[in-house]
Legacy VTK file of the C-alpha trace (Angstrom):
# vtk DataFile Version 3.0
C-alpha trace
ASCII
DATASET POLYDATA
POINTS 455 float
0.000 0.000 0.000
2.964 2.415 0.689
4.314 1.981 -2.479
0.848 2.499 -4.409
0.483 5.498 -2.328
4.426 6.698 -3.224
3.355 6.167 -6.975
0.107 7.826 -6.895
1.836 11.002 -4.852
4.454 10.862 -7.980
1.711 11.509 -10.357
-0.298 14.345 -8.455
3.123 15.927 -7.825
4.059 16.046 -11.358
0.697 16.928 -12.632
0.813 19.606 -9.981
4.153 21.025 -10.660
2.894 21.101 -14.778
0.344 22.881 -14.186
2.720 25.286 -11.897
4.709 25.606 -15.002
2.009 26.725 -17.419
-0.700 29.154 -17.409
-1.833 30.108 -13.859
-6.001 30.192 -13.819
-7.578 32.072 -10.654
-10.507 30.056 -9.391
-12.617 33.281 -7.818
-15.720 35.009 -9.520
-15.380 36.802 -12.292
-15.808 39.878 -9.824
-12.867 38.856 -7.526
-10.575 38.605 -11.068
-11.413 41.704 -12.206
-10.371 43.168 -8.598
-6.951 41.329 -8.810
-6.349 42.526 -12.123
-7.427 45.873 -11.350
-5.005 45.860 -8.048
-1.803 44.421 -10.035
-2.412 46.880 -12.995
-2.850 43.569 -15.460
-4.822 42.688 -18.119
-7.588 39.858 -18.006
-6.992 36.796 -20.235
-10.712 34.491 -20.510
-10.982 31.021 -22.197
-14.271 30.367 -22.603
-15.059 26.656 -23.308
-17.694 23.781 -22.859
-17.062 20.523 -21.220
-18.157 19.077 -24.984
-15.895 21.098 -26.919
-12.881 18.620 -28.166
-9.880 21.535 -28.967
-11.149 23.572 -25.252
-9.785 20.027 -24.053
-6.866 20.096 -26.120
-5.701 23.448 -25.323
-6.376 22.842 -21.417
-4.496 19.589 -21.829
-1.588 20.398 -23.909
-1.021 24.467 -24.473
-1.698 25.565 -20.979
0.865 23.796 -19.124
3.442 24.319 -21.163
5.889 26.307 -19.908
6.127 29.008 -21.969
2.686 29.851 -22.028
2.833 30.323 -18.675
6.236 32.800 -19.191
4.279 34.617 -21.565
1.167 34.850 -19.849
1.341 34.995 -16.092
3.432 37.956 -15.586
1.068 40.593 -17.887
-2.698 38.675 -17.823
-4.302 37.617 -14.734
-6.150 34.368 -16.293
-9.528 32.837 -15.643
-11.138 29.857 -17.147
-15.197 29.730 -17.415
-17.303 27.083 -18.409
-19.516 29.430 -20.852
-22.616 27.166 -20.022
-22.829 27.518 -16.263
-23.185 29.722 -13.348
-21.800 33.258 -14.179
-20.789 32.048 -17.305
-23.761 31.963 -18.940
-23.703 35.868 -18.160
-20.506 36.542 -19.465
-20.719 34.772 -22.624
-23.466 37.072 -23.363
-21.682 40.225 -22.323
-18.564 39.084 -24.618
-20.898 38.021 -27.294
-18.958 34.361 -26.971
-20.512 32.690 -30.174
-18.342 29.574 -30.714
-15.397 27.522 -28.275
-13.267 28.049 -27.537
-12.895 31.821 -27.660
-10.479 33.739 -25.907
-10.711 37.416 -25.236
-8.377 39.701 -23.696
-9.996 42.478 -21.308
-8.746 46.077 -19.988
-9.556 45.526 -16.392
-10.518 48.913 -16.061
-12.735 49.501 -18.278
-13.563 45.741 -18.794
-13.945 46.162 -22.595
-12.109 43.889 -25.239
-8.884 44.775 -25.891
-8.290 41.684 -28.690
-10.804 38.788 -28.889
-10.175 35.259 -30.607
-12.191 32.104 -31.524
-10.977 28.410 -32.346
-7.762 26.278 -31.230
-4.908 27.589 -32.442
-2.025 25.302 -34.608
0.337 24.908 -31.660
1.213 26.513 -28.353
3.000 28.944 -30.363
-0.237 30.226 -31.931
-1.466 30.760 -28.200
1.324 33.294 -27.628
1.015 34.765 -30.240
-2.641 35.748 -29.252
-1.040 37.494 -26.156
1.501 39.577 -28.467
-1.248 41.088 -30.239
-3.470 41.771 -27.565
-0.249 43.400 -25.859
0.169 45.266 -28.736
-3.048 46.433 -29.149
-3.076 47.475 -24.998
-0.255 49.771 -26.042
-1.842 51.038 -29.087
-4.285 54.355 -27.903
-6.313 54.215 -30.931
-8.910 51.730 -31.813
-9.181 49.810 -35.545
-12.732 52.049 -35.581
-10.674 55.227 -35.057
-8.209 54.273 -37.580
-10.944 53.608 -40.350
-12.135 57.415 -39.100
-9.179 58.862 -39.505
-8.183 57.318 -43.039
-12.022 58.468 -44.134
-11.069 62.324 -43.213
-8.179 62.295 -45.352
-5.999 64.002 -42.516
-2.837 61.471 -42.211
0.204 60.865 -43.236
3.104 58.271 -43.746
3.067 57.359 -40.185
-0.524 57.063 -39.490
-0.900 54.744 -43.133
2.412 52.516 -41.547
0.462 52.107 -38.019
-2.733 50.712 -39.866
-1.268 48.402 -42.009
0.364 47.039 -38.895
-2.863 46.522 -36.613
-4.834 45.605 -39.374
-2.368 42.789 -40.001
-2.047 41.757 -36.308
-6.000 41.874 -36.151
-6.298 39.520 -39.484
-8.250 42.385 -41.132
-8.146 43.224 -45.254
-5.148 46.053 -45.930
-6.366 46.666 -49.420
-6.831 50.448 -49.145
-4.344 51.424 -46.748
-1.345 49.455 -49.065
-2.792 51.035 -52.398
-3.157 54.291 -50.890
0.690 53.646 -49.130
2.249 52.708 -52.620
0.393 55.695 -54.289
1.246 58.493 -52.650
5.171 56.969 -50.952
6.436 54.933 -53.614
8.420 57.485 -55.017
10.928 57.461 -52.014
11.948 53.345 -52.592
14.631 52.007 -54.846
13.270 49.482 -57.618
14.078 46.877 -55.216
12.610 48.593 -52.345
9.402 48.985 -54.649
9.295 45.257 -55.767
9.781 43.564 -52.427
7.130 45.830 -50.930
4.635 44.455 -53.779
5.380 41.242 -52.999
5.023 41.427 -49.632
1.846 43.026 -49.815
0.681 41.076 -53.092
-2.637 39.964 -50.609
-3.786 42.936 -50.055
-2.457 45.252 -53.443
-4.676 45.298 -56.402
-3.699 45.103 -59.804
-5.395 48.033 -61.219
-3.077 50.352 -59.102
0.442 51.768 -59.843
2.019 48.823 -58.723
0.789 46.453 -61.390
1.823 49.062 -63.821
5.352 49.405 -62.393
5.559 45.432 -61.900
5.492 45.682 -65.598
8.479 48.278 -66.275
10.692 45.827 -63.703
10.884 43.242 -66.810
14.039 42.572 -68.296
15.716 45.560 -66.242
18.256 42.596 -64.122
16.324 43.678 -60.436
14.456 41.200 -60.215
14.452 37.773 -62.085
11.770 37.867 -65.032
10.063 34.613 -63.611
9.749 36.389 -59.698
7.943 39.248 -61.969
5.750 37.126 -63.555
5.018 35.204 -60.410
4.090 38.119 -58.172
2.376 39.826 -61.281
0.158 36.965 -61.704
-0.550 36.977 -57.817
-1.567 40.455 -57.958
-3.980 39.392 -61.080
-5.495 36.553 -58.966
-6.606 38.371 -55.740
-7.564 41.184 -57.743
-10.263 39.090 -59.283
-10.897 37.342 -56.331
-11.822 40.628 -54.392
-13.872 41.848 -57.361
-15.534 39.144 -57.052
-16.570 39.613 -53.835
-17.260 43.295 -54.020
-20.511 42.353 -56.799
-19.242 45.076 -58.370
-19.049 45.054 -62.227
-17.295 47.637 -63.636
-14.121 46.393 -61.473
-14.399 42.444 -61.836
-14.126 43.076 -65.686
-11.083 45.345 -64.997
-9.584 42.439 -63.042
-10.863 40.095 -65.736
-9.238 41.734 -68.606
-5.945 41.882 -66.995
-6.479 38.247 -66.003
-6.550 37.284 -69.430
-3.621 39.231 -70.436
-1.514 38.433 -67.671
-2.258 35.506 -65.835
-1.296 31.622 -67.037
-4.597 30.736 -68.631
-6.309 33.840 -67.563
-9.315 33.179 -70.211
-10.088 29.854 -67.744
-9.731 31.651 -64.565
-11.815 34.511 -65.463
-14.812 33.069 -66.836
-16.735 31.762 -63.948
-16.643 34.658 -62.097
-17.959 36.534 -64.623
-20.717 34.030 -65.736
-21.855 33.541 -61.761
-22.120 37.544 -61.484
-24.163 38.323 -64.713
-26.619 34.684 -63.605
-26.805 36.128 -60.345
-28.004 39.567 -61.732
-30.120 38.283 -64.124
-28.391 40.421 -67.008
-29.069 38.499 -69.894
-27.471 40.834 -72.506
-24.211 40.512 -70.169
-24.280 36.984 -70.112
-24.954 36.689 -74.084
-21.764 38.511 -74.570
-19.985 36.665 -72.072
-20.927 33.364 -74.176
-19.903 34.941 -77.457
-16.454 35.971 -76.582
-15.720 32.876 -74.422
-17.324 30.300 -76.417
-15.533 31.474 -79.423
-12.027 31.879 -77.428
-12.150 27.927 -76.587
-13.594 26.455 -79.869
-10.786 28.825 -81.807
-7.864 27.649 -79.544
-5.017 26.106 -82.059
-3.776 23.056 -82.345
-0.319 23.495 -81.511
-1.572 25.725 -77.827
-3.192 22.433 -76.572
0.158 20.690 -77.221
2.136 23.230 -75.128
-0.879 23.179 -72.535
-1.306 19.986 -72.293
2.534 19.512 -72.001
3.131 21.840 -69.543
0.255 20.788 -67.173
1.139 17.299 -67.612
5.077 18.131 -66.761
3.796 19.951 -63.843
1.545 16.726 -62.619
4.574 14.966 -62.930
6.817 16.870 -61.085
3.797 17.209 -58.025
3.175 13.578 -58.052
7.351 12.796 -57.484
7.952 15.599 -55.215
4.767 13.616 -53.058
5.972 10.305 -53.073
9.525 11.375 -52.305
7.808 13.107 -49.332
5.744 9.747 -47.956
9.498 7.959 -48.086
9.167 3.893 -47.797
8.065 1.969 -50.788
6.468 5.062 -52.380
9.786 6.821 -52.921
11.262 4.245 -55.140
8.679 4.709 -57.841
10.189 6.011 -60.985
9.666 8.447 -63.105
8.714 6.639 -66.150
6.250 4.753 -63.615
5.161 8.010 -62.868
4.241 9.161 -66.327
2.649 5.906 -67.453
0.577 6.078 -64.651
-0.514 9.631 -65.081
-0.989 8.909 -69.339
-3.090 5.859 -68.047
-5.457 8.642 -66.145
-5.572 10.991 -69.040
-3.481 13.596 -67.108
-1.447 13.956 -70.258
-4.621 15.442 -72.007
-5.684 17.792 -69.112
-5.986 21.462 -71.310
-7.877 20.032 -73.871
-10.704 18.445 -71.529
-10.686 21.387 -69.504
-11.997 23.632 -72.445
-14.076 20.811 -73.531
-15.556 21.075 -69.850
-15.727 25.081 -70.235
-17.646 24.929 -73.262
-19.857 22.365 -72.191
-20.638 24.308 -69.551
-21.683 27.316 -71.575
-23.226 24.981 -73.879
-25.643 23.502 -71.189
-26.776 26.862 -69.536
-28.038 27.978 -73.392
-29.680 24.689 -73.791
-31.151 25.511 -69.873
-31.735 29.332 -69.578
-31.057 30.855 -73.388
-32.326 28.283 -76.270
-35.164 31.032 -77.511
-31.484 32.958 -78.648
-31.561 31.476 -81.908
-27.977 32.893 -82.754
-26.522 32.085 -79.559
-28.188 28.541 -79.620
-26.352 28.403 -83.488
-23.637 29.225 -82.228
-23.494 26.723 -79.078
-23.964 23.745 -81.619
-20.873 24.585 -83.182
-18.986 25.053 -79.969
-19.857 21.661 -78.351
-18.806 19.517 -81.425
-15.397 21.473 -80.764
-16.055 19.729 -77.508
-16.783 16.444 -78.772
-14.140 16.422 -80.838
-11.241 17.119 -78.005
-12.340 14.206 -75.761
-13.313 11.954 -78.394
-10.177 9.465 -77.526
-12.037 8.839 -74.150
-15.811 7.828 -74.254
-16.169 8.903 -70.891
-14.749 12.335 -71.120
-17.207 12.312 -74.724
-20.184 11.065 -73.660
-21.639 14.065 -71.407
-20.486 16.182 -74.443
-22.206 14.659 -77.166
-25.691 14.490 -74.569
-25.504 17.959 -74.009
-25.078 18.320 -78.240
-28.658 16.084 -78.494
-29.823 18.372 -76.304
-29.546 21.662 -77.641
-30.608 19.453 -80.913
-33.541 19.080 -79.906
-34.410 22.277 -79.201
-33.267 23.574 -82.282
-35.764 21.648 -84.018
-33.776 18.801 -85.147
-35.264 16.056 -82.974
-34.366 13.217 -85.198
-31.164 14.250 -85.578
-30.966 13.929 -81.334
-32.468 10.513 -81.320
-29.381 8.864 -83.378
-26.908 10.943 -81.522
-28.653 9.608 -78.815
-28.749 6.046 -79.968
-24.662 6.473 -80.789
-23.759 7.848 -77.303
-26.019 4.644 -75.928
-24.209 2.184 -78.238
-20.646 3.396 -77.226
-21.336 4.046 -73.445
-22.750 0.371 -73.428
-19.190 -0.972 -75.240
-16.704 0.999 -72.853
-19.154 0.165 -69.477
-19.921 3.756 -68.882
-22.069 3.898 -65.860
-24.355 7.176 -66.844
-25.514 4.720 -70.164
-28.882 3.902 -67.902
-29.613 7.965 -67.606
-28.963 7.932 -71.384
-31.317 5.597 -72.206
-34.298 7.525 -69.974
-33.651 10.677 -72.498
-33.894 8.370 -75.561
-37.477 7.125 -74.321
-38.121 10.927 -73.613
-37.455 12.061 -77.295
-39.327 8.095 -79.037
-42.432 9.215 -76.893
-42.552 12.981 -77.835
LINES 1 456
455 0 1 2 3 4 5 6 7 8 9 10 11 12 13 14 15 16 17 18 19 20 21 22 23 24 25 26 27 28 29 30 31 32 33 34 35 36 37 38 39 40 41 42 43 44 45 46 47 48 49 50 51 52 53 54 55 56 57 58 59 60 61 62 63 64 65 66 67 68 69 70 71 72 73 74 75 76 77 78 79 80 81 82 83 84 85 86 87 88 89 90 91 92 93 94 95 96 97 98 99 100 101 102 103 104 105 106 107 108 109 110 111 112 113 114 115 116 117 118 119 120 121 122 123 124 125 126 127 128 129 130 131 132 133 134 135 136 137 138 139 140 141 142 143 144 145 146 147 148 149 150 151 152 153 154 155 156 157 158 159 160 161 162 163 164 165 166 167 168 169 170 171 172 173 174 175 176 177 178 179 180 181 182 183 184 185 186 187 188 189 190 191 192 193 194 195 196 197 198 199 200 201 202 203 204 205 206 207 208 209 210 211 212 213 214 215 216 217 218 219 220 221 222 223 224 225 226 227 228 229 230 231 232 233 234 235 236 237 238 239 240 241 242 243 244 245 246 247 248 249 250 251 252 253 254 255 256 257 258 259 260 261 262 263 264 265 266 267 268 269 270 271 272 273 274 275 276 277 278 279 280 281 282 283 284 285 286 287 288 289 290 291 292 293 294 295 296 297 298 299 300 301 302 303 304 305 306 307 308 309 310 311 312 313 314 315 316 317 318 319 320 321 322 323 324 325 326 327 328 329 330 331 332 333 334 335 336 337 338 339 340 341 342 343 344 345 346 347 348 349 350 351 352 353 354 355 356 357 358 359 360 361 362 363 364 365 366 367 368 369 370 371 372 373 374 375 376 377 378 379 380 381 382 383 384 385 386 387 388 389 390 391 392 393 394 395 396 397 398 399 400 401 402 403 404 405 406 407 408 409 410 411 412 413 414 415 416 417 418 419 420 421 422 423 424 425 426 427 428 429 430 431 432 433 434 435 436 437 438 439 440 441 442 443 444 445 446 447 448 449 450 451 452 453 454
């Protein structure tokens, strides 16, 4: 018994002295904290969790008694754990508007107002100080993110003020896109090239591409600053979260801004830019818009030449290559003595060797299909779409699989244009060849045939 009691003294010791090591939690009311914080001129740290929440258990288990949580948090926070679901929890929650666990918020103790508030489990322990360095930080700063905003609206700052914003809004995970185009505007002058270029890169996030720094990007090439393929790399990251903010913003006149310089500048720009385009003018019901859209598009892919889809297809299916080694080298074992020319076979076998060309079949199928579902009373558009999905047929006619869903979607828009006969044998031919090569879909095939006999 003395030496079960010796063990089991071992374990509360050393659970004891972990916990002495990490984060210290004060067990009082929330009243009695704020008093103690108040009296030692500290801030108030608050986890608020649930005894069902999973990462509250991980954090408790793992982050707070590590040591140098506690290093980082015990000397500036006084801390306090609350179940958010009981007693004077409950309360609190509400007051901190405590929506999801585990959230942690950082209070002024004398004004008990948040000073930086957080929800979810961060990465690693690391992630957990970090939360205290920014809500140190923002103790320290004397202006709020609201007063910043203010201030930028009244047009009465300067270089200082615009450096201070970018930094809170980047410790407070907000969007810099003003604050950074309004920085390079009116300060750019004062950097070197070099000076200019790494502060578009580093800011490529939050930049947009219609701005002076796309244009000066631009003047970079060739000019031995910067290597032509870092250019074209940051250029085409500006390009990409222009659009994807413009998409956002449902504003028209600047997603087509950011779509025309996608499909100038970006790899494939033409693919990137459509959908975001089609989505907006569906969504707004602009029908004119969208007719356009279908025009310039569906001509772009059914007009692409030959010799494009072999560098496309080559350079997509190097890169697919190169991906699928780089991941096997990375599992080690077995998997990493898989060669190359495995590699390739393999990846020919899948059709990855073919991937432009049945990517623009997919695009204009797509296009295709919505005329056949929302625009068939076009008659020129619906002309037009006929031609465009036998350009579709005809790039994924090595693989019925790839084929068939092309060639249903031409019956389709057959029959529509009058030419129901004409959809019945395609219909019967897609049937025939789907039934040869085991194509699963050949059932739903054979439902559309009946359809069309019985009309």
């Amino acid at each position: 018994m003395k030496y079960i009691f010796f063990i089991f003294s071992i374990i509360i010791s050393t659970s004891v002295f972990a916990q002495e090591k990490g984060i210290q939690f004060e067990k009082g009311t929330w009243k009695e904290v704020v008093a103690k914080a108040k009296k030692e001129n500290k801030m108030i740290y608050v986890d608020f969790f649930t005894t069902w929440c999973g990462p509250c258990k991980l954090m408790s288990s793992k982050y707070f008694i590590d040591e140098k949580a506690g290093v980082k948090y015990n000397p500036t926070f006084v801390n306090f754990k609350i179940d958010a679901e009981k007693g004077e929890g409950v309360e609190l929650a509400k007051k901190y508007n405590v929506t999801g666990y585990p959230t942690n918020i950082f209070i002024d103790s004398k004004t008990e107002k948040i000073i930086y508030k957080t929800m979810g489990c961060p990465i690693d322990v690391s992630g957990l100080i970090e939360n205290a360095d920014v809500a140190i930080l923002e103790k320290k700063d004397p202006m709020s993110i609201e007063e910043y905003e203010a201030k930028f609206k009244s047009n009465k700052y300067d270089e200082s003020f615009l450096k201070k914003n970018k930094k809170k809004n980047n410790r407070l995970g907000k969007l810099n896109d003003t604050y950074v185009d309004e920085y390079f505007s009116q300060y750019s002058e004062k950097m070197t090239d070099l000076e200019k270029y790494n502060f578009i890169s580093a800011n490529e996030e939050s930049l947009t591409a219609k701005i002076q720094s796309f244009n000066y990007l631009q003047t970079l090439i060739n000019k031995n600053i910067v290597p032509n393929d870092k250019i074209q790399q940051t250029t085409e990251s500006l390009v990409y979260h222009s659009l994807e903010k413009a998409e956002k913003s449902n504003n028209e006149k600047e997603l087509l801004e950011a779509a025309i310089l996608m499909k100038n500048y970006y790899t494939n720009g033409y693919e990137y830019s459509f959908e975001p385009l089609e989505k907006f003018y569906i969504k707004n019901k602009n029908e004119k818009r969208l007719e356009e859209l279908y025009n310039e598009y569906g001509n772009y892919f059914s007009n692409i030449k030959p010799e494009v889809f072999d560098k496309k297809n080559k350079d997509a299916f190097e890169s697919n290559v190169d991906a699928k080694m780089s991941m096997l080298k990375f599992q080690g074992g077995e998997a990493a003595n898989i060669t190359e020319g495995e590699v390739r076979q393999q990846l020919i076998e899948d059709g990855r060797n073919r991937i432009y060309s049945v990517s623009t079949a997919n695009n204009l199928n797509s296009i295709c299909w919505n005329i056949y579902e929302k625009m068939s009373a076009n008659k020129s558009l619906l002309e037009s779409s006929l031609n465009w999905i036998q350009t579709a047929m005809q790039l994924t006619d090595i693989d019925i699989e790839e084929w068939a869903p092309m060639a249903d979607t031409y019956a389709h828009l057959l029959v529509v244009s009058g030419k129901k006969q004409e959809a019945i044998q395609q219909m019967k031919h897609i049937i025939k060849m789907t039934s040869q090569n085991k194509i699963e879909d050949v059932d739903s095939y054979k439902k559309y045939l009946k359809e069309l006999e019985k009309k």
